[in-house]
RODO-2510 file (C-alpha; in nm, 4 decimals, decimal comma):
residues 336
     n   res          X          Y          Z
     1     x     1,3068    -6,6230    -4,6599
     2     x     1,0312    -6,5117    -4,4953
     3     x     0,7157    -6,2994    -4,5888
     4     x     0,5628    -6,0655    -4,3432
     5     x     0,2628    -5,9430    -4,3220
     6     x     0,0905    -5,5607    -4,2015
     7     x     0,4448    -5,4266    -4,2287
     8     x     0,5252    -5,0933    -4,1038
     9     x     0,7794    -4,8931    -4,4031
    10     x     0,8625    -4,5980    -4,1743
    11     x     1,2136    -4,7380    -4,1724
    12     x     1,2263    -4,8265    -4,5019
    13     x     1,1440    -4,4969    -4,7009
    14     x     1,3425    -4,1468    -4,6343
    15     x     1,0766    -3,9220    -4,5959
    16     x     1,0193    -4,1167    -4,2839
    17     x     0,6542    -4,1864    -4,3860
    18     x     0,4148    -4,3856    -4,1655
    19     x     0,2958    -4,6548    -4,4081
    20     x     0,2316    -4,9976    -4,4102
    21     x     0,2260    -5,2783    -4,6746
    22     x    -0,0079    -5,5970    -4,6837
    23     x     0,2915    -5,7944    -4,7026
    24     x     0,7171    -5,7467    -4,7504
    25     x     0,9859    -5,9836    -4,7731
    26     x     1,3630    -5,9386    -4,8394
    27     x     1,5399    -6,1305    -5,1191
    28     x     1,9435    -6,2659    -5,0793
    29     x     1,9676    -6,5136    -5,3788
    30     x     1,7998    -6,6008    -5,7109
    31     x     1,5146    -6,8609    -5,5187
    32     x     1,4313    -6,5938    -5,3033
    33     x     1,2873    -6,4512    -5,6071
    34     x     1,1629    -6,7089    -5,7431
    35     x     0,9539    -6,7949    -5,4561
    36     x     0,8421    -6,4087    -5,4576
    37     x     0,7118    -6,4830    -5,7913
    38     x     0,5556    -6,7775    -5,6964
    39     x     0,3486    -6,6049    -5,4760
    40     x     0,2421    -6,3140    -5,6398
    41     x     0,1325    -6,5533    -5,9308
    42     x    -0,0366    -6,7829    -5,6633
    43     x    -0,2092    -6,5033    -5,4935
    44     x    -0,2424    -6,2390    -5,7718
    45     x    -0,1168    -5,9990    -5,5688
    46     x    -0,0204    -5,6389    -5,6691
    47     x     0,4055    -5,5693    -5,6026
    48     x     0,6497    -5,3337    -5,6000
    49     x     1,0537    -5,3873    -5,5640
    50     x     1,2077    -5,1202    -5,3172
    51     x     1,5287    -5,0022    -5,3137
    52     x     1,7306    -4,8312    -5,0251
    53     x     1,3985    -4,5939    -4,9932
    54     x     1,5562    -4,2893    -5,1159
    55     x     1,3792    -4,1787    -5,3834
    56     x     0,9795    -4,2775    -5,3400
    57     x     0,7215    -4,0938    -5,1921
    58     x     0,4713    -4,3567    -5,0625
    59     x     0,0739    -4,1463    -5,0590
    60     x    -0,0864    -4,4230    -4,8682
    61     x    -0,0340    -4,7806    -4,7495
    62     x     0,0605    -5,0033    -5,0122
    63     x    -0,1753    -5,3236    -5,1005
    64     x     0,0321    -5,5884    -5,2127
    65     x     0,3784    -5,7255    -5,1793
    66     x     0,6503    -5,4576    -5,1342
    67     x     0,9986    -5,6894    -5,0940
    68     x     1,3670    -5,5908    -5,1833
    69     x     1,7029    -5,7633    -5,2643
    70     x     1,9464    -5,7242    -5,0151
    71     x     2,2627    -5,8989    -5,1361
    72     x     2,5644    -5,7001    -5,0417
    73     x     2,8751    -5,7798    -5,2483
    74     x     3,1819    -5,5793    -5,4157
    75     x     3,3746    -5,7744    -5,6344
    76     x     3,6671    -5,6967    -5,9011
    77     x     3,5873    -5,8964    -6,2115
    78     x     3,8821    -5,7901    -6,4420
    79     x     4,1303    -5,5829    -6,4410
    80     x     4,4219    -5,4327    -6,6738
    81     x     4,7018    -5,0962    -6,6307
    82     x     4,3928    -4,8762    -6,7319
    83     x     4,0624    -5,0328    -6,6345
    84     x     3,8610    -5,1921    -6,3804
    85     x     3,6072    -5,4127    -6,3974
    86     x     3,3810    -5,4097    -6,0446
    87     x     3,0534    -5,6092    -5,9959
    88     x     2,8443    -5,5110    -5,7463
    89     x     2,5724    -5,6683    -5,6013
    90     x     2,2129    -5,5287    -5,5957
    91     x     2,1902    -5,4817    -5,2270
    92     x     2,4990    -5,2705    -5,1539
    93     x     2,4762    -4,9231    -5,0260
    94     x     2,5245    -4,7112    -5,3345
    95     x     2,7899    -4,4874    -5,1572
    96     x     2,9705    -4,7553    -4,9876
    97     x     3,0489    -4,8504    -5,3253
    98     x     3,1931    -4,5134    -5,4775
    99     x     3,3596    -4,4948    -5,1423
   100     x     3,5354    -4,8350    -5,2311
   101     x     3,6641    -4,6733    -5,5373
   102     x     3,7746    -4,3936    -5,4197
   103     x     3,9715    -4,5884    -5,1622
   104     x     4,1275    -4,7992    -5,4714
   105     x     4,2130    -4,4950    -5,6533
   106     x     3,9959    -4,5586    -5,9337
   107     x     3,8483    -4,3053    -6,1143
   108     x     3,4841    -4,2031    -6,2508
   109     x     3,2167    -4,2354    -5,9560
   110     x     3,3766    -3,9851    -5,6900
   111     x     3,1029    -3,7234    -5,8384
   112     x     2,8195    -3,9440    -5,7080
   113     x     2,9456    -3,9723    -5,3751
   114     x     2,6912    -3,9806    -5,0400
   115     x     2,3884    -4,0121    -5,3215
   116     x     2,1359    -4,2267    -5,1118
   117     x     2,0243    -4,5919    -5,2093
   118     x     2,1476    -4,8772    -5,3232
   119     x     2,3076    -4,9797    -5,6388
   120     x     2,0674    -5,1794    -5,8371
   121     x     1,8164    -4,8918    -5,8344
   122     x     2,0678    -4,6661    -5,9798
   123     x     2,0623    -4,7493    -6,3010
   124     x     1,7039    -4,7368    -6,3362
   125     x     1,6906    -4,3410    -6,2503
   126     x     2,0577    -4,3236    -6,4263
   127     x     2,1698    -4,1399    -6,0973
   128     x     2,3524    -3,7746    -6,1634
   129     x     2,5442    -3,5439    -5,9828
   130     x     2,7966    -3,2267    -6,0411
   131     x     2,8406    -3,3188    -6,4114
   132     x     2,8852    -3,7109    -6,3735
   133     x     2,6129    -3,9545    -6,4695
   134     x     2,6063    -4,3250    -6,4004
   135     x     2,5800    -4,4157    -6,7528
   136     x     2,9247    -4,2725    -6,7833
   137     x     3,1055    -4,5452    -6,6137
   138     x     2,8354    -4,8138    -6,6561
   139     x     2,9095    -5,1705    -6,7942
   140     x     2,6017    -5,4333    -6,8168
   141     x     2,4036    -5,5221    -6,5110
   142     x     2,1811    -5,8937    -6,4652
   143     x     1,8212    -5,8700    -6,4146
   144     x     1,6033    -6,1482    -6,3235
   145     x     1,2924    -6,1038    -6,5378
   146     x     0,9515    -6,1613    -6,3209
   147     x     0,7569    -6,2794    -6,6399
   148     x     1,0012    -6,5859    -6,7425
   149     x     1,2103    -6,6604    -6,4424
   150     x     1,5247    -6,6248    -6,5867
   151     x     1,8044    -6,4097    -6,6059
   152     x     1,9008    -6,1251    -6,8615
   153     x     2,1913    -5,9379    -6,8989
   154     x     2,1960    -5,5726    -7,0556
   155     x     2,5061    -5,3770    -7,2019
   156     x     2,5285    -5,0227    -7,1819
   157     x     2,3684    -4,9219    -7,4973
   158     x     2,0756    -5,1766    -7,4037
   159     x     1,9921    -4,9354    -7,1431
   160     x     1,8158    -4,6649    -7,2981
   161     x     1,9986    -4,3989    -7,0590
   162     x     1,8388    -4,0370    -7,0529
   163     x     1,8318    -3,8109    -6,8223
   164     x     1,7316    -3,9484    -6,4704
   165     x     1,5912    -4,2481    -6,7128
   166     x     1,6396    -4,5596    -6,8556
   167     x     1,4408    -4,9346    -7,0507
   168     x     1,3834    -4,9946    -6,6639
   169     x     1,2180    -4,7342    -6,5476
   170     x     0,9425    -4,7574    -6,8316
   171     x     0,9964    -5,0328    -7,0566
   172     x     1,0686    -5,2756    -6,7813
   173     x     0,9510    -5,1118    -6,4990
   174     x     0,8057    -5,3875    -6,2624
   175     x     0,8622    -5,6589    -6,4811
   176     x     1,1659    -5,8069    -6,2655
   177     x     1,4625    -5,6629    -6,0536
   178     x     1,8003    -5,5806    -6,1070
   179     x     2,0407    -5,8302    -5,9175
   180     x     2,4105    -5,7406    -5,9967
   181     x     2,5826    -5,4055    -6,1678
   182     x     2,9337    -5,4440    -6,3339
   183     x     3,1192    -5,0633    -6,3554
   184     x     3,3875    -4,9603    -6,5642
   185     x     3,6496    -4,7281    -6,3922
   186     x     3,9482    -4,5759    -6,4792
   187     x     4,3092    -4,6367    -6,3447
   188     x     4,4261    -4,3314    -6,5120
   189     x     4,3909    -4,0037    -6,3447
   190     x     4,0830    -3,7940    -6,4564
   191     x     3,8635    -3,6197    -6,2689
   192     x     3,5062    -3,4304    -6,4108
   193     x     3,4985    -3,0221    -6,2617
   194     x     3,2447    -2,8956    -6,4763
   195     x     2,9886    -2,8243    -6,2578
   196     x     3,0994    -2,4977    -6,1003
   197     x     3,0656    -2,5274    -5,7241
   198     x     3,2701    -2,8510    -5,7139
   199     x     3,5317    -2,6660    -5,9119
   200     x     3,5362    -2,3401    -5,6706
   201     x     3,5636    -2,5530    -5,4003
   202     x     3,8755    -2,7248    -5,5529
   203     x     4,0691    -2,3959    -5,7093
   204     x     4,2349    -2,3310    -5,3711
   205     x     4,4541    -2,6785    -5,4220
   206     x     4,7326    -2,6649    -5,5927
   207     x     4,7178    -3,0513    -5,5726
   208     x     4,3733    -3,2843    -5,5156
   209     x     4,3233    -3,6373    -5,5028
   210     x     4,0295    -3,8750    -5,5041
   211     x     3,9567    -3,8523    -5,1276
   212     x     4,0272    -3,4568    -5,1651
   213     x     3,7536    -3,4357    -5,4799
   214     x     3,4998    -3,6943    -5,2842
   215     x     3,5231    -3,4693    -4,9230
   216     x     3,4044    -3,1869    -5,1451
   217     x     3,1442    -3,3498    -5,2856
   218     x     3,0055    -3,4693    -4,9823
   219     x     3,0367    -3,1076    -4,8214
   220     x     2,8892    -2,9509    -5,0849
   221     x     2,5660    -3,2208    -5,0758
   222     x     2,5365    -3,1803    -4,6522
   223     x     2,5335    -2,8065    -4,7252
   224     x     2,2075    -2,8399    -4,9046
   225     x     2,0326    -3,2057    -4,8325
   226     x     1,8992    -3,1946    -4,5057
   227     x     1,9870    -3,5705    -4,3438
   228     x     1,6266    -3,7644    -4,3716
   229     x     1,6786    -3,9138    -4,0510
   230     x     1,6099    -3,5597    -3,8942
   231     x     1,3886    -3,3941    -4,1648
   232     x     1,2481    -3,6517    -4,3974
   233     x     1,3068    -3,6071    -4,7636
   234     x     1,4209    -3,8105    -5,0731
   235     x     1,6639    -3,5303    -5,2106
   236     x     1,5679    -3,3553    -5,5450
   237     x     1,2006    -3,3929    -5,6062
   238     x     1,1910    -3,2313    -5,9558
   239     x     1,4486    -3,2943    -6,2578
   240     x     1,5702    -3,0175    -6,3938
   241     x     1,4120    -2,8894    -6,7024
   242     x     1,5128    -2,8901    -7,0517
   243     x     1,3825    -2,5724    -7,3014
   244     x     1,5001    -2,4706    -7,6034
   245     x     1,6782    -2,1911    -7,7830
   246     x     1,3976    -1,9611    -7,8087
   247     x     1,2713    -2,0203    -7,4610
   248     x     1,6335    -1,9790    -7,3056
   249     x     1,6896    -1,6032    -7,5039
   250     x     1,3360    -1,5180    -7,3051
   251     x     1,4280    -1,6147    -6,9702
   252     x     1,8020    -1,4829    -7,0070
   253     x     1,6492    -1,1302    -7,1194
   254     x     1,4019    -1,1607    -6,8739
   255     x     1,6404    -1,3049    -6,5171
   256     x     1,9721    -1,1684    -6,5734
   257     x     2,0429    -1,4205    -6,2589
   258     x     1,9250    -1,7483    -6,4347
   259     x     2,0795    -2,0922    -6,3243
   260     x     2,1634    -2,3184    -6,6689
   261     x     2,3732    -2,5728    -6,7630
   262     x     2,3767    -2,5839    -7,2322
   263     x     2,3578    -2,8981    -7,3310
   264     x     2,3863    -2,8376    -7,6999
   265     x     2,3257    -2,5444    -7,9459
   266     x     1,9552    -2,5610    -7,9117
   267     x     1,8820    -2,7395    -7,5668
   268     x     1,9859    -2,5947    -7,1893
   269     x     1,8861    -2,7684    -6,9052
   270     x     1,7581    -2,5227    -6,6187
   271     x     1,8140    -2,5265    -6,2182
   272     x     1,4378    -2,6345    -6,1109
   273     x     1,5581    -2,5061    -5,7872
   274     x     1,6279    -2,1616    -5,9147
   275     x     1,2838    -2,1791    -6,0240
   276     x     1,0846    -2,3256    -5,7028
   277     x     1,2848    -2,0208    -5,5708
   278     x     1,1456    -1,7502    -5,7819
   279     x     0,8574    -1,8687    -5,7473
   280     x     0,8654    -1,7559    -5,3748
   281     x     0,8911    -2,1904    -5,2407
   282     x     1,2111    -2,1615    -5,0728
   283     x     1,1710    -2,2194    -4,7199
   284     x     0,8178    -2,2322    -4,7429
   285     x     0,6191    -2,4855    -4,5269
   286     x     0,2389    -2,5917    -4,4784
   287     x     0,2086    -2,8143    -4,1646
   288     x     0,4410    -3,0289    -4,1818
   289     x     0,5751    -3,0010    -4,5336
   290     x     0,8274    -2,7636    -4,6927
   291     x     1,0402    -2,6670    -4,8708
   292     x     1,4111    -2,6909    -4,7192
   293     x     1,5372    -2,3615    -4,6378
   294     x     1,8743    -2,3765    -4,7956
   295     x     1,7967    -2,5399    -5,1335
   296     x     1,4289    -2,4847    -5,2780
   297     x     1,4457    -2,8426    -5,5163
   298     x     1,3910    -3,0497    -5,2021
   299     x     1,0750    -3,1042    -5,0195
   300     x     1,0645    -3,2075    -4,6768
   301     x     0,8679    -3,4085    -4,4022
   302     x     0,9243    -3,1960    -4,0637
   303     x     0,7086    -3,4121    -3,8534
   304     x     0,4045    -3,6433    -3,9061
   305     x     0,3170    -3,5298    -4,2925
   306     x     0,1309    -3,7871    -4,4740
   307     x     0,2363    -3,8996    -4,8349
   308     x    -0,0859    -3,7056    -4,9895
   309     x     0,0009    -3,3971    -4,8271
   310     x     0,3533    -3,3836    -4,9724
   311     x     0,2112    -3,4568    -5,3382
   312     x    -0,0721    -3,1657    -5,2493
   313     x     0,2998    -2,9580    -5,1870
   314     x     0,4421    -3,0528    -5,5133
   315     x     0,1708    -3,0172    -5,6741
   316     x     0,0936    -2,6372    -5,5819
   317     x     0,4828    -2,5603    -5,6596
   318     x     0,3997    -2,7644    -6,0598
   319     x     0,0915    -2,4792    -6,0577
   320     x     0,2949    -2,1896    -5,9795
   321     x     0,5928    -2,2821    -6,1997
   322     x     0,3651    -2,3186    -6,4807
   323     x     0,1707    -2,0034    -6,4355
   324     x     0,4970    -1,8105    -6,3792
   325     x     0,7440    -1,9867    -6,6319
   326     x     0,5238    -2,1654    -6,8676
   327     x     0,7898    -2,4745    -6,7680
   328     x     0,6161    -2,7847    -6,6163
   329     x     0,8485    -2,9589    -6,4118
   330     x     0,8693    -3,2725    -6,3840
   331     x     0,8782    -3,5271    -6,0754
   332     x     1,2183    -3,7190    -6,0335
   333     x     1,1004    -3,9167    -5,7383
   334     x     0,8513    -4,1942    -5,7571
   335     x     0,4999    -4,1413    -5,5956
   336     x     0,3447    -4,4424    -5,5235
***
C-alpha cells in the first residue's frame, strides 16, 4: 500500500469538486489499516475514511489523510429454503450488490437499486429509498476500530438505526471503518410498493418480477437524479422532515397539494423537495450551482462551483424554508 501525497479528489467525490488532500491511500486488507493507523498516530495527522464519494460535499481541500477500503467481495455465508445469508465486502459498489440479488432472486434490497456508493458506508447513513431501508434487511457488519486495532462486530440492534442514521455516524463516527456487511434476504416472494410512484409504475403488470420491480426503480431514480458525471451532485441534499400532529393539520389546511408520508398517529415525515419547491428553488441556479430542474431536493455542480459556494446554496434554501415553513431542514449529505 502506498500513500500519496497533494492528491487531486475530483474523481473521487460526485459533485465533481476540484479538491485536493495532503495525503490518500487505499486500503485492501486488515494491515493496510493498520499501517494507516500507524501513521496518523506517528504523524498526528487529521483523517477522514471515504466511501464511493456519493454523499460528501468537500468546501475546501482537505488537510490530512483522506484513504478508503477498497476490498470488493460478494460472498453467500449461509443459506436455508427461506433465507440468505450474503457478506459483502466494504469496497463493493453498493448497486452491484442489490443487482447480485436481484439476479439470485432474493428478495428485500431491489428498492435500493442504482443508490450510489459503496456498501460499507451504507449502513452508516442507513440508506433509504421508495419505502425500503437498509436496516430492514441488515444482519451485523465488522468494523476495525482505529483506537484499539482490533476488530468489532455489531448486530442489528447494536446499530442504533434512525432515519438516514446510525452509532456510526455519531457515536463512532471516525473512530475506525467498516470492513465487511452480512445481509439477510428473503427466498420467499415479497416485494415493498408503498411508496406510490413505484406502485403506479407497476399497476399496469398483471405479473412483475425482481428484474421487472428493480428496472422501475432505476427509471424512476434517472427520471429525477441527474448522472454526476455530467452535472455534479450527491443526490438528496436534505432529509426529509419530520413534524408533528399539530404542525401537519396547519400545513394540510394551508397546501391542499402537500407531499407526506405518516409515520405514526402523531409524526409524518414531509417531501423536503415539495418544500425547496414552494419555496420558489426548483430549477434555480447561481453560477454554477442549482437546483436540478426536475426534482428541487438535489443540488447541483453545472461547471467549476467550489464546495463553499454549494453550502452558500444550501444554506439560502435552510433560510427560506425556515422563514416560509417554520421547518429547518436538515442536511443528509456530509460537508466537510
Amino acid at each position: 500500500m502506498e500513500i500519496l501525497k497533494n492528491f487531486n479528489l475530483k474523481d473521487y467525490n460526485t459533485f465533481n469538486l476540484e479538491v485536493c488532500a495532503d495525503y490518500f491511500a487505499e486500503a485492501e486488507i486488515i494491515d493496510d489499516l493498520h499501517e494507516i493507523r500507524a501513521f496518523i498516530k506517528n504523524n498526528k495527522t487529521n483523517y477522514y475514511i471515504l466511501g464511493g464519494g456519493s454523499n460528501i460535499l468537500f468546501k475546501q481541500d482537505f488537510k490530512g489523510l483522506i484513504f478508503r477500503y477498497i476490498k470488493d467481495d460478494i460472498r453467500i455465508i449461509d443459506e436455508d429454503n427461506e433465507i440468505v445469508y450474503i457478506e459483502v465486502s466494504a469496497g463493493t459498489n453498493w448497486d452491484k450488490f442489490v443487482e447480485f440479488c436481484v439476479n439470485k432472486n432474493y428478495f428485500g434490497a431491489e428498492n435500493l437499486s442504482l443508490i450510489p456508493g459503496n456498501v460499507g458506508a451504507s449502513p452508516i447513513q442507513n440508506i433509504g429509498a421508495y419505502g425500503v431501508e437498509l436496516q430492514d434487511f441488515f444482519y451485523k457488519l465488522e468494523f476495525f476500530n482505529f483506537e484499539t486495532g482490533r476488530l468489532e462486530y455489531y448486530l442489528r440492534e447494536e446499530c442504533k438505526f434512525g432515519y438516514r442514521t446510525s452509532k456510526f455516524k455519531y457515536d463512532l463516527k471516525n473512530k475506525g471503518i467498516i470492513t465487511k456487511v452480512t445481509f439477510k434476504l428473503s427466498k420467499i416472494r415479497k416485494f415493498n410498493l408503498t411508496y406510490k410512484a413505484l406502485e403506479n409504475y407497476l399497476q399496469g403488470m398483471k405479473e412483475f418480477d425482481l428484474i421487472d420491480v428493480r428496472k422501475a426503480v432505476i427509471n424512476i431514480r434517472e427520471s429525477k437524479i441527474p448522472d454526476y458525471k455530467k452535472y455534479g451532485n450527491a443526490g438528496s441534499f436534505f432529509k426529509n422532515p419530520e413534524v408533528d400532529k399539530d404542525k401537519f393539520k396547519e400545513l394540510i389546511e394551508k397546501y391542499s397539494d402537500l407531499v407526506y408520508f405518516t409515520v405514526n398517529e402523531n409524526k409524518y415525515k414531509l417531501s423536503a423537495g415539495w418544500i425547496i419547491e414552494k419555496c420558489g428553488f426548483k430549477g434555480k441556479r447561481i453560477d454554477d450551482v442549482g437546483c436540478y430542474e426536475k426534482q428541487a431536493l438535489i443540488l447541483v455542480n453545472y461547471g467549476k462551483a467550489k464546495g463553499s459556494e454549494i453550502v452558500s446554496f444550501s444554506e439560502k434554501i435552510k433560510k427560506t424554508v425556515l422563514s416560509k415553513f417554520s421547518i429547518e431542514l436538515e442536511t443528509e449529505v456530509n460537508i466537510i
